[in-house]
N, C-alpha and C positions, 0 to 999 in steps of 0.2 A: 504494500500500500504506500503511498505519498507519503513527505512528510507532512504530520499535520497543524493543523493552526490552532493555535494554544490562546486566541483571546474570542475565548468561548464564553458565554454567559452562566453564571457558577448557577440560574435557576432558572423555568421555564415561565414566559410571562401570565399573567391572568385571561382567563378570557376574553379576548374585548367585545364589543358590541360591533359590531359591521355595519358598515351606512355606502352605500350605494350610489350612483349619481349616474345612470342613465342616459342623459339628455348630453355627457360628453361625448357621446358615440356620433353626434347628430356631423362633425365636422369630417366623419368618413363618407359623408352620405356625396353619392355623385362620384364618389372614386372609385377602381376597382380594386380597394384592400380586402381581405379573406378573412372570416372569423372563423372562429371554430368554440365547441363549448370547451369551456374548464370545467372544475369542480366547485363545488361550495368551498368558502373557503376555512372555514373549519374543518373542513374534511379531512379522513387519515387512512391511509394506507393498511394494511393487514397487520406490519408490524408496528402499527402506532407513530408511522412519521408522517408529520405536516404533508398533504397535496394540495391543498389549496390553489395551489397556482400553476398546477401539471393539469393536462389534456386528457381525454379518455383514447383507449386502445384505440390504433389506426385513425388515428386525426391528420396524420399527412395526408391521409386518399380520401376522406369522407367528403362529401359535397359541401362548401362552406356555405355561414350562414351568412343571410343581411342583415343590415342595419336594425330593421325590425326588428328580426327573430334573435335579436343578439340582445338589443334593447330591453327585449319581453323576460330575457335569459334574466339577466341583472335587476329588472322589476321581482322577480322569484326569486333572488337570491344565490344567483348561481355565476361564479366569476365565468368571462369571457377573454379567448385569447387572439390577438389578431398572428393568424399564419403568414409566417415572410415569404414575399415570390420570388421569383430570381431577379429583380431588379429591385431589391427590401436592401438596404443595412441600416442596424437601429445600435447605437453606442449607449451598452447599458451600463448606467454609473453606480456603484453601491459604493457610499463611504465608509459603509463598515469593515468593508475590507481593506480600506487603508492602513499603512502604515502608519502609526503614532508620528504625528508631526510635518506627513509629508500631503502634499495636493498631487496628484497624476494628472489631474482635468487640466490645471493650471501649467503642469509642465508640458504636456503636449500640445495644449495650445501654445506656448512660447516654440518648441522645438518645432510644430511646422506650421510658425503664423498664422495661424486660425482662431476664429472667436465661434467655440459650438452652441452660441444662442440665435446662430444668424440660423438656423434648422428648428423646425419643428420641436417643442420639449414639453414631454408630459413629465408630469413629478410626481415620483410614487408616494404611497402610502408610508415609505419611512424613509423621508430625507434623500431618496436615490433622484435620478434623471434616465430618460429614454429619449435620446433624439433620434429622430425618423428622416434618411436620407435614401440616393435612390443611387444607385452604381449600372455600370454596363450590366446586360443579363448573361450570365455563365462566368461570371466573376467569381473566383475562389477567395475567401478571406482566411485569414488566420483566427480564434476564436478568442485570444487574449495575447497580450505583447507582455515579455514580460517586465519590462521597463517600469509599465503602465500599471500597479498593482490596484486591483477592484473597479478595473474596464474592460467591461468585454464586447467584441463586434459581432452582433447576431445577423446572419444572415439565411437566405436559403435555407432550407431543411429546420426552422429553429421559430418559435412563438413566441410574443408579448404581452406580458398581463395587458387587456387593455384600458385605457380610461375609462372611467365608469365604474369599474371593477373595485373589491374592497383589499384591502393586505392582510392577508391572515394574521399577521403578528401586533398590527394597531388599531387592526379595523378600519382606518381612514382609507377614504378610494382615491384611486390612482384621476389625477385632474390635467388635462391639456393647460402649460402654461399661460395666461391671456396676453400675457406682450411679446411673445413666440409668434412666428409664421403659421399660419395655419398650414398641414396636412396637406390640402390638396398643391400646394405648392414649394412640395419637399423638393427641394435641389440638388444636385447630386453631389455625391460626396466629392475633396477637394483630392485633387492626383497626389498630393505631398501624402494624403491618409489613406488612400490607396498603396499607394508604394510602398508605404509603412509595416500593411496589415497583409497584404498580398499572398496567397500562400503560393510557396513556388512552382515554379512551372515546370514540371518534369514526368516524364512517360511512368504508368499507370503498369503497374505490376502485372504476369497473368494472374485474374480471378479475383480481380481487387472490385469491391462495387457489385461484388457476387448476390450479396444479402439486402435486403428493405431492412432499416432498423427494427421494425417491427417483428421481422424474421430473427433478428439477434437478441431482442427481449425477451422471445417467447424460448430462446438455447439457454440464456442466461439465469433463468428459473432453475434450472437444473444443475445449477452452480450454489453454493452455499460461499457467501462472499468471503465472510471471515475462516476460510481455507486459504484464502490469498493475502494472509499478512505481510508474508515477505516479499522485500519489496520487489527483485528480478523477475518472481512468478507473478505478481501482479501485474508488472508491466509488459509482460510477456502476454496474460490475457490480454491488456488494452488494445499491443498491438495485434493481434490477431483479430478482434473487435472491429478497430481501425482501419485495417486492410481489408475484412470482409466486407466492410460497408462503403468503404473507399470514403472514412472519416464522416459518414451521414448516421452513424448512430449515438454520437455523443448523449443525447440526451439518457438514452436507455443506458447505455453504460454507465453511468454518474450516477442513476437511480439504482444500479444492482451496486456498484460500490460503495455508497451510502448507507445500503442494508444491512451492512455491518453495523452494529452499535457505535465500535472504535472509532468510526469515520461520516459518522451520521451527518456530521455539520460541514463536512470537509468539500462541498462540493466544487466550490469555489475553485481549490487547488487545484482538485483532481480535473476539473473543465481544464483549468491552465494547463496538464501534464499533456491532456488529450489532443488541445490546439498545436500545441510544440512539433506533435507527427507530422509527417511528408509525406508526398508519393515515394515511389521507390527512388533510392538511393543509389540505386549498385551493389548494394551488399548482400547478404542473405537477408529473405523475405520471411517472419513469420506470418504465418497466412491463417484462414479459417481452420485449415486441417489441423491447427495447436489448437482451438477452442471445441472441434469435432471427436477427440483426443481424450481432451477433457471431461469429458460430456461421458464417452464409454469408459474414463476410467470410474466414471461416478455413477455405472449404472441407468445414465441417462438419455445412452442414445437414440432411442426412440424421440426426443425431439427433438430430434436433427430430422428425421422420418417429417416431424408435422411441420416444422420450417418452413421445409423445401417445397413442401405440395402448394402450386399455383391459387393464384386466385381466383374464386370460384369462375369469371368472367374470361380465365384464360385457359380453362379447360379442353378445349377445342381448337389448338394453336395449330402446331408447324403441318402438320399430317395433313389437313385439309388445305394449306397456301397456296399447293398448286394447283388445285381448283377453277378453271375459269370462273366468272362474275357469275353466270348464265347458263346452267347446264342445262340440255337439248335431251330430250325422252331417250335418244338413243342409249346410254350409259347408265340410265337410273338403276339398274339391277345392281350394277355392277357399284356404284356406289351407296346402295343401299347394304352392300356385302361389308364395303369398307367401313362406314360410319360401325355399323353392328358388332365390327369385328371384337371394337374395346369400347364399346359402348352401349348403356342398356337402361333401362326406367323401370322404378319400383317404386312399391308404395311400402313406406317403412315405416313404422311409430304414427299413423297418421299422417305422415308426407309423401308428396309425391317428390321423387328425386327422380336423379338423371346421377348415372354411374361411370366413373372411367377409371378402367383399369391401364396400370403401368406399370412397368420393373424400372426399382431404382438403384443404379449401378452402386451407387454408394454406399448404401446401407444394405446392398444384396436381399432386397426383399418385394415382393408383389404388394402393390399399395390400389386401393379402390378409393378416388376421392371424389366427392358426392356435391352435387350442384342442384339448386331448385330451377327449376324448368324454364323459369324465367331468365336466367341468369345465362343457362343455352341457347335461348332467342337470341338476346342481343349480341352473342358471340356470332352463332352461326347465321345470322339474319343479313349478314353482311353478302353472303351468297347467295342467289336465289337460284330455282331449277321451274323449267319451262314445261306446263301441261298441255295435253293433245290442244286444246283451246290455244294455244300461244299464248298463255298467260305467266305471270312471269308470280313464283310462291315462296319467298323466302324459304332457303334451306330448311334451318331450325322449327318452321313451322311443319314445313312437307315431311322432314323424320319423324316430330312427334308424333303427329298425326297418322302416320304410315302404319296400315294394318299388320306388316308384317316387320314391325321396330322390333327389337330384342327385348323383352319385356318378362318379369319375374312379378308372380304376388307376393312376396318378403323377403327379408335377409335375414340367415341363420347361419351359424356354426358349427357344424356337424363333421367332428373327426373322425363319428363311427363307420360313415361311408354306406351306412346300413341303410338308409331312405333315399331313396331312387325317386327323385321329386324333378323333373326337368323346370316347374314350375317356381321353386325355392333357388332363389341365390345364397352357392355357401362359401363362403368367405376360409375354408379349410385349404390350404395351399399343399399339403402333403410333407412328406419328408424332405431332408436337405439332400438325400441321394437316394439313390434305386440300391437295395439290397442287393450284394455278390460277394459269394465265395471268396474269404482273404484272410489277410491277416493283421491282426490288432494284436501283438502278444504284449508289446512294449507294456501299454496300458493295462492289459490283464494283472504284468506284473506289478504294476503301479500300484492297483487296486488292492491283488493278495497282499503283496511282503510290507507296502509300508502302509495302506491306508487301514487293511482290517488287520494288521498286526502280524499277519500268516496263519491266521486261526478262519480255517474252513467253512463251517459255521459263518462267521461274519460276510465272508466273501460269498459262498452262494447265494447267501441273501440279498446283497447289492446286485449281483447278476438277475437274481429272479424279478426284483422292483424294478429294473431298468427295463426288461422284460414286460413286466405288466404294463410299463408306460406305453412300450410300442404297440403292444396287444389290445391292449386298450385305453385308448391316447382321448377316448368319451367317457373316463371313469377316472374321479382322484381317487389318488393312494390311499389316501384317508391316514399316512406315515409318512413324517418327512423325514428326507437322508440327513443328519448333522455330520461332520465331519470335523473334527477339531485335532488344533493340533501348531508348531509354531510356523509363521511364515515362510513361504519358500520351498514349502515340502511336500506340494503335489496337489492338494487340496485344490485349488483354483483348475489344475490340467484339467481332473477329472471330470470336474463340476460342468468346465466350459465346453468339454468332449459332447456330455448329455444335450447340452442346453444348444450346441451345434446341432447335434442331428436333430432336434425337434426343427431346424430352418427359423424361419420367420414367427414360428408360432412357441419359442426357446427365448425367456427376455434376462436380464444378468440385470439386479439391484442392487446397491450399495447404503442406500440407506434406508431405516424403518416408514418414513411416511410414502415412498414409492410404494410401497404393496399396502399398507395401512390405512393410509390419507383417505382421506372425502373422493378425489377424482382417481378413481380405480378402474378404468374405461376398458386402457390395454389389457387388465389381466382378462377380458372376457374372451380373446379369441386365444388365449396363453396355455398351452399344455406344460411347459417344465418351466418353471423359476427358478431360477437360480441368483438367492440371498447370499451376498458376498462382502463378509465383513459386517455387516449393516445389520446385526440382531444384538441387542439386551437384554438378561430372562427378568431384571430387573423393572424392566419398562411396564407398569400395570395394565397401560391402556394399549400398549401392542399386544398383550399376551389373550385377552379375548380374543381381537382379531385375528390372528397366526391362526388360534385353534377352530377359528370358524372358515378360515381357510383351506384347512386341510380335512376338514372333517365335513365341512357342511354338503350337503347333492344342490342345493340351490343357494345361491348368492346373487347378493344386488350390487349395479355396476353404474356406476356416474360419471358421466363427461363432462366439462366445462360449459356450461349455456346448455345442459341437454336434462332429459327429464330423466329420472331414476326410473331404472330398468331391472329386471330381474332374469336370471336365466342360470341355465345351471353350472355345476363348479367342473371344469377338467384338467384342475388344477394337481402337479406334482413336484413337491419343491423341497430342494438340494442347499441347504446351509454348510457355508464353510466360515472359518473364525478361529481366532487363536485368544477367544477372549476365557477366561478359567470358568463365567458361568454363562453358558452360551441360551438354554432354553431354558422357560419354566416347565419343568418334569417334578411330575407329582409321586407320589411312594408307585400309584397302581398304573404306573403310565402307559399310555395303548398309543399316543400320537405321534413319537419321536424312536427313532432309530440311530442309536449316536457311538461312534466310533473314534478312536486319537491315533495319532497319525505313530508309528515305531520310528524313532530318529535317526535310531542303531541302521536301522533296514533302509532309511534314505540316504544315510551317509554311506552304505555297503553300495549302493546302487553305482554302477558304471559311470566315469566320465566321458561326457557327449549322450547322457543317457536322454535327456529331455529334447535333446536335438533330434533324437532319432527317433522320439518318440512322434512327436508334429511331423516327422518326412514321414513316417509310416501313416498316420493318420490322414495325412494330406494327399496320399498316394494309394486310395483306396482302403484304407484301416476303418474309414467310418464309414465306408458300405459292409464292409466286412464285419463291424460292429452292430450294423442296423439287420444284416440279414442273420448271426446267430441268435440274436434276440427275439427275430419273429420265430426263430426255431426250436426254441426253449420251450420245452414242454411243461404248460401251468398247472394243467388241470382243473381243479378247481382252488386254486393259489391263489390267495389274496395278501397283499402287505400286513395285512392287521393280524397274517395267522404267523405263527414263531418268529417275534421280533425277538431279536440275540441280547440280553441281559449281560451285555458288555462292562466291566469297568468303569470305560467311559461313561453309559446310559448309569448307573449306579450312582457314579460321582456328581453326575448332572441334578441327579434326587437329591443328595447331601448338600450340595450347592444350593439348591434350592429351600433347604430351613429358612434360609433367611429372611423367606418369608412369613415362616409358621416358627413362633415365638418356642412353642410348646416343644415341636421337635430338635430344634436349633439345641434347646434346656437341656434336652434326654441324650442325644448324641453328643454332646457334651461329655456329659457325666460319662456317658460309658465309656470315651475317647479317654477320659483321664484315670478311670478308674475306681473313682473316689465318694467315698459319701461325707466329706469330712464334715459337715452341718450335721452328721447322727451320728455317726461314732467315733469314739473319742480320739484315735490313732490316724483319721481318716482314712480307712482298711475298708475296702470291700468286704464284706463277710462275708461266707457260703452262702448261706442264705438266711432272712430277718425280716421283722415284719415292721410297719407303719402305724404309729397307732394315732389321735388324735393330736397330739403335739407335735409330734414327726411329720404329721402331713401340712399342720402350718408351715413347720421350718421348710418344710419342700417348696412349698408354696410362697414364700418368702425369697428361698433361693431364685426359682420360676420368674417373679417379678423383678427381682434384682436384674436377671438377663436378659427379661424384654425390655426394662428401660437402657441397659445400656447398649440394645443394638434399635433403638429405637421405634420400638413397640408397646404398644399398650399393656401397662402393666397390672392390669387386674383381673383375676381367674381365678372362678370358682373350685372345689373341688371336684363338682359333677364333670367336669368338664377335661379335669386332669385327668377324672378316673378314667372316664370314656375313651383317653390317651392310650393311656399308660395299661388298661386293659388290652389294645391291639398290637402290644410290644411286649409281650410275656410275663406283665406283671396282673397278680391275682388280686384283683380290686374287689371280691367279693366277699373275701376269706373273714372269720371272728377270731377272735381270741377265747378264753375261757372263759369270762363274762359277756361273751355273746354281743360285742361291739365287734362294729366292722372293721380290718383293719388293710392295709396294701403287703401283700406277700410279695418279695423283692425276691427273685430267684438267685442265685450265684451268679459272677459277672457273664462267666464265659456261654450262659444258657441265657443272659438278659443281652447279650452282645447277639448271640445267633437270632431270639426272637426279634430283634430287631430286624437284622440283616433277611428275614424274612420279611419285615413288614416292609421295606426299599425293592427285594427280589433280587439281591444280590451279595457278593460278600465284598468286605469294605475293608478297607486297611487301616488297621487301631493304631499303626505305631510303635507297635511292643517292639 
């Protein structure tokens, strides 16, 4: 990150009241300046930062408002932004970014003889200045000098609160100076402030200007900012940002660096670091492909996927260009074959759409992106086709309407291949390869010697799940694979092998609100997950979801702007992690299959081993992988039948007391050996009995260790008993006076009833 600016306000101000003034919008009237809406300007963001004075999603492209409707905005309450065109620069002054003691306004007008009140000047709402000038159109500027500190030259691609509008932070509205030039007679800026601000003139990288800022905001979500503290990787994203947009996404950048807390108020800078970039230099270029990068290291590259997909109006582009204006009956067959070919209309959710399928080279995946019908007029309406009449029928209207258009009643999901429906469009793309005869051993061995330990048992079981996946890719496991174990030792190979041959319908997360979160859209057409790094058994509110993921036959699935849907789960998912408590596993666990990686066995493993494992796989290993596993004989083999009560799966239930106060107590004790709160030597006895003062002191001890792992500490007896009965101790038993008392068996029989009640045996330490 930048450095940052340290004359920050030590509190945040009171609310103010907002006052409004309308009627200055009146001196745009007659001209042709762009509005666009803002927000209210109290408004806040998801994480609680000021918007006020930012635009809504896609305000570059939306049709701008008038005067009017801009007017009516700010009668409601809602600030209004005026959009710069390409003949717009506006010098935006903020004195609070000044240097203590210094004027910039004052030195730049000395250094290129100019006086900036001879332009247009609104005065904001805190002390700032906006003068409104006009430059040649295709004029590049620079975004701040750094000379100049707390001025910046907005042009192109960039908005201004406009007059009328309130300040979030005083509430006072932004007012057109009255002994200022009016607006319609902005002048253009002076060559000396040209030359100054100029950005330079040099040849345009390949693939620079690849992205719509809009398209880099929506990658940039999939970035956690305060990941980029240091500052080489942060300016590494910028540039790559930078270059993608060919410097038009500043704004979106500024607001994901911002997102960090650390840097909340820093925008200032961070615009200044953004403006300082160039076209290409001559040097090495970092480009889109370092934020593409970024994005699959985090799990996120499916939105790179929704980026890249056109807008809806451009649906219909290169493939129909050479089209004559005016097609003649003779050819209609023949392009009615063609439009058909990736193209089709359904009525889905209650809409009618219009479908086009594509393969995207870059994400190696089949993508269906969806346009309303209207949206394909105005695309294909540009060409019209000529009927027996010689009447001339807009394209777009002649395919809708065409009896024999490619045409589905819904879209569905269906891996099972079992419903022979010509009439259903299924969105299932199949495997990443055609099953054949080969060979995978590399990985086999990967699998036996260091992932399941070289214990048999473990390893058929991973073959049979992987098995079931392929077999049946319309049915969760209803058991997910865990894998643990420390970095670098196979875990990821394996996981990513799976999650490869599922193709496109195989997605790799890195963090918990990807599979957890509200907008769960992608996992609906997802057969293998693969959670990478990205799990804590700690997390209460991930550990619902997880287990309704893996267990559930129906789940509900939400998109951004879309209505909640439900459909069923064909979900099977592969956790890898080197963290010590990786899932909540409970004593009687049925949903987790969890295995730690042998260090011994990866360190024994051949050098070049991992090289030769990717050339084998690469070279036919994962047909060879895809075709023994349809060949595995299941029967009737489900994951839920002999899950392997591995150490690892053990350890993960011990792991787990810490959330159940009572067990965390008991495993304790038995781990230490000790009862020294009952007898006087602190000696385990053979065995002894609890009588009413003894089970205070128990219960005592009980509380003493839920508050200091920070649990509720107060528990009944009924409640210990109901324990401490499913752990071999005899909560029923009397004494001779016919009081009830806890029969404590000997350690080494209160150690096994344990290790029964977990389903495994544990290592005490002795």
């Amino acid at each position: 990150m930048p450095d940052k600016i340290t004359n920050k306000p030590s509190a945040p101000p009171k609310q103010p009241a907002f006052e409004f003034a309308p009627d200055e919008l009146e001196q745009f009237r007659g001209t042709s300046y762009e509005f666009v809406r803002l927000n209210v300007p109290n408004a806040l963001d998801a994480r609680g930062r000021p918007i006020g004075k930012a635009p809504g999603h896609g305000w570059r492209t939306t049709d701008p408002l008038d005067v009017d409707d801009a007017k009516e905005l700010l009668d409601g309450g809602t600030n209004v932004g005026v959009r710069l065109r390409d003949t717009d620069l506006v010098i935006d002054v903020d004195p609070r970014a000044f240097d203590e003691g210094d004027d910039p306004v004052t030195r730049l007008e000395a250094d290129l003889g100019i006086k900036l009140d001879k332009w247009p000047k609104v005065e904001t709402g805190s002390d700032g200045s906006h003068y409104y000038m006009t430059l040649p159109a295709g004029t590049l500027v620079q975004d701040t000098v750094e000379a100049y500190p707390g001025i910046e030259f907005k042009a192109h691609g960039r908005q201004m609160v406009a007059p009328g509008s309130s300040h979030p932070a005083t509430g006072k509205p932004y007012r057109w100076d009255p002994l200022a030039e009016p607006v319609a007679d902005a002048s253009p800026a002076p060559m000396e402030l040209l030359n100054l601000i100029r950005r330079p003139d040099v040849a345009a990288s390949v693939g620079a200007g690849e992205f719509e800022p809009e398209q880099i905001e929506l990658m940039l979500t999939g970035l956690d900012a305060s990941n980029y503290r240091d500052q080489s990787k942060w300016l590494e994203m910028m540039m790559a940002c930078h270059h993608a947009s060919a410097g038009e996404a500043r704004e979106e950048f500024i607001a994901w660096s911002t997102s960090d807390p650390e840097y909340a108020d820093d925008e200032y800078v961070i615009g200044r670091r953004w403006g300082s970039l160039h076209g290409d230099d001559g040097g090495k270029r970092v480009t889109a492909k370092t934020l593409f990068k970024a994005l699959h290291q985090a799990g996120q590259g499916d939105l790179i996927e929704q980026a890249i997909r056109s807008d809806p109006c451009d649906d219909f582009p290169d493939d129909l260009a050479d089209l004559p204006d005016h097609i003649s009956e003779q050819p209609k067959e023949t392009l009615l074959d063609r439009i058909n070919a990736d193209r089709f209309t359904v009525l889905n959710g209650g809409k009618y759409l219009v479908g086009r399928e594509r393969y995207d080279d870059r994400m190696q995946r089949h993508l269906v992106e969806w346009s309303p019908d209207e949206a394909v007029r105005k695309h294909m309406n540009i060409k019209a086709v000529e009927s027996p009449e010689g009447k001339q029928i807009p394209l777009g209207d002649w395919w809708l309407k065409h009896p024999n258009r490619r045409q589905y009643d819904w879209v569905t999901f269906d891996p099972s291949g079992s419903k022979d429906n010509s009439n259903v469009y299924n969105l299932w793309r199949g495997w990443a390869v055609e099953p054949k005869k080969g060979n995978w051993s590399h990985l086999r061995k990967l699998l036996r010697d260091v992932l399941c330990r070289g214990d048999q048992v473990s390893y058929d079981y991973v073959i049979r799940w992987c098995a079931f996946m392929v077999q049946h890719p319309d049915t969760p496991a209803e058991v997910a694979l865990v894998f643990k174990g420390q970095k670098g030792t196979g875990k990821g190979t394996f996981c990513r092998s799976i999650k490869e041959l599922a193709g496109q319908h195989g997605r790799q997360v890195a963090q918990p609100e990807h599979f957890t979160g509200r907008f769960n859209e992608h996992l609906a057409d997802t057969i293998l997950l693969f959670v990478d790094e990205g799990l804590w058994a700690g997390d209460k509110k991930v550990e619902g979801i997880l287990k309704n993921l893996i267990t559930e036959p129906i789940l509900s699935f939400e998109g951004k702007n879309k209505p909640i849907i439900e459909g069923p789960n064909h979900l099977h998912i592969v956790i890898a992690s080197n963290e010590d408590w990786v899932i909540p596993a409970s004593p009687d666990e049925r949903r987790f299959a969890v295995f730690e990686t042998d260090e011994e066995a990866f360190k024994a493993l051949p050098n070049g081993f991992f090289e030769q494992l990717r050339e084998q796989m690469d070279n036919g290993g994962r047909a060879a992988m895809l075709y023994d596993l349809l060949e595995t004989d299941l029967g009737d083999w489900h994951p839920r039948k002999g899950i392997p009560q591995t150490e690892a799966l053990v350890a993960q239930k011990v792991e787990g007391f810490r959330s159940d106060p009572i067990a965390y107590w008991w495993h304790r004790i038995l781990e230490d050996g000790e009862f020294g709160y009952l007898t006087a030597d602190g000696s385990w006895p053979d065995a002894f009995v609890v009588g009413s003062e003894g089970k205070g002191d128990m219960l005592d001890s009980l509380g003493a260790s839920a508050k200091a792992t920070r649990h509720r500490a107060e528990f009944s007896k009924k409640k210990v008993a109901q324990f401490l009965g499913r752990v071999g101790v005899d909560v029923n038993s009397r004494d001779r006076k016919g009081a009830r008392v806890w029969a404590i068996p000997p350690l080494d029989q209160a150690r096994a009833a344990f290790e029964k009640y977990v389903g495994g045996s544990i290592d005490w330490g002795d």
